[in-house]
C-alpha positions in Angstrom: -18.8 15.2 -18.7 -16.1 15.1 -15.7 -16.7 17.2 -12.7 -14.6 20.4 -12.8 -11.5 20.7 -11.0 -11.9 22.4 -7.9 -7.7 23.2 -7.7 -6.1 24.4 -10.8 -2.8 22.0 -11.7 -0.8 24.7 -11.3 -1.5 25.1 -7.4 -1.3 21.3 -7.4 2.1 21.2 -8.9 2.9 24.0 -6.2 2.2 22.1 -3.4 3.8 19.2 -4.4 7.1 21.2 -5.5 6.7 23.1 -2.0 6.3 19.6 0.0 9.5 18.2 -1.5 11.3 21.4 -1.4 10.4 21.3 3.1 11.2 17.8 2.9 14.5 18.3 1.1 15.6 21.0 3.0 14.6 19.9 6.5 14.4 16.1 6.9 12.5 14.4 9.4 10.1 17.2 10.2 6.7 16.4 10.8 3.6 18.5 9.5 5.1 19.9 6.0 2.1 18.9 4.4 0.1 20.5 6.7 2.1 23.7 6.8 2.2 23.7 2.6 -2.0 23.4 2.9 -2.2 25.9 5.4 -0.4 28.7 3.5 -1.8 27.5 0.3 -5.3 26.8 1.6 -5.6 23.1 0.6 -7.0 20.7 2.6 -3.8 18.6 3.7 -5.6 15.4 3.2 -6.0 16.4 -0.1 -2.1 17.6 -0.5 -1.0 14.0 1.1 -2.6 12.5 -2.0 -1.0 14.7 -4.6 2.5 14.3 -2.7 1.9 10.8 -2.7 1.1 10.4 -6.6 3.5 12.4 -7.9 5.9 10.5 -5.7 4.8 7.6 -7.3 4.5 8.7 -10.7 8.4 9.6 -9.7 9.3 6.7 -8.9 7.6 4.7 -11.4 9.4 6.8 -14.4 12.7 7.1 -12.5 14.2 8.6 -15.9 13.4 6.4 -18.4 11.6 7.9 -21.7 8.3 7.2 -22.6 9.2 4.1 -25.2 11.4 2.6 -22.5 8.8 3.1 -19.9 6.5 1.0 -23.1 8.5 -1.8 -23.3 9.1 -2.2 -19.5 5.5 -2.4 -19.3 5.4 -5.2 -22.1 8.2 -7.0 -20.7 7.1 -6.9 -17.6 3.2 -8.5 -19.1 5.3 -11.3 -21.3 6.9 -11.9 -17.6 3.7 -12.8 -16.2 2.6 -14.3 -18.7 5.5 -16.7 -18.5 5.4 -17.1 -14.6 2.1 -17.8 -15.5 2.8 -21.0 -18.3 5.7 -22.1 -16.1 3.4 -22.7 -13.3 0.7 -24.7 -15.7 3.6 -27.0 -16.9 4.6 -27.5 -13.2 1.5 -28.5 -12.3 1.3 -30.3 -15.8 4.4 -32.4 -15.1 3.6 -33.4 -11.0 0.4 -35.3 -12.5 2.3 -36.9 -15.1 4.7 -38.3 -12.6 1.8 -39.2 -10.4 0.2 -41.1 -13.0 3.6 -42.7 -14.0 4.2 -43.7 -10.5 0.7 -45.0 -10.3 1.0 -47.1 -13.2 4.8 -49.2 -12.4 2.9 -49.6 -8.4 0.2 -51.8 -10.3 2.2 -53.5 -12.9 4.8 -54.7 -9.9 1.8 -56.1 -7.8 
């Protein structure tokens, strides 16, 4: 059984909302995080780390839907998996040449 929360997430999505709202509206201000967890009474640590995954989560999502964000994770996978073959065959194809190389310096001698 998970530990229980010790913030509700509806004071989390508060803070967060109230972070970006400081940010938005006054730029280049230090200590909105700390400011938002001192009125809220949230450890600002612990506010950073919400800002900082929503942000992410934000970013990450940038609008897409939930089956675009699905095949962007696939396509991003058979992209790796790809890179990954490409690299095989590279290394595949530098022996072979090697060996090639090796054999037409013997037969010449």
């Amino acid at each position: 059984m998970p530990a229980p929360r010790k913030y509700p997430p509806e004071l989390i999505e508060r803070g967060v909302r109230m972070v970006r709202e400081l940010r938005q509206d006054t730029p280049g201000r230090s200590g909105t995080v700390r400011q938002v967890g001192e009125v809220l009474h949230i450890h600002p640590e612990v506010l950073r780390h919400w800002v900082k995954k929503a942000d992410a989560e934000a970013d990450k999502h940038c609008g897409l839907t939930n089956a675009e964000t699905l095949h962007l994770r696939r396509l991003e996978q058979e992209n790796q998996e790809l890179r990954r073959m490409n690299g095989i065959l590279k290394a595949a194809a530098l022996l072979f040449a090697a060996e090639l190389e090796e054999g037409k310096s013997t037969s010449n001698d």
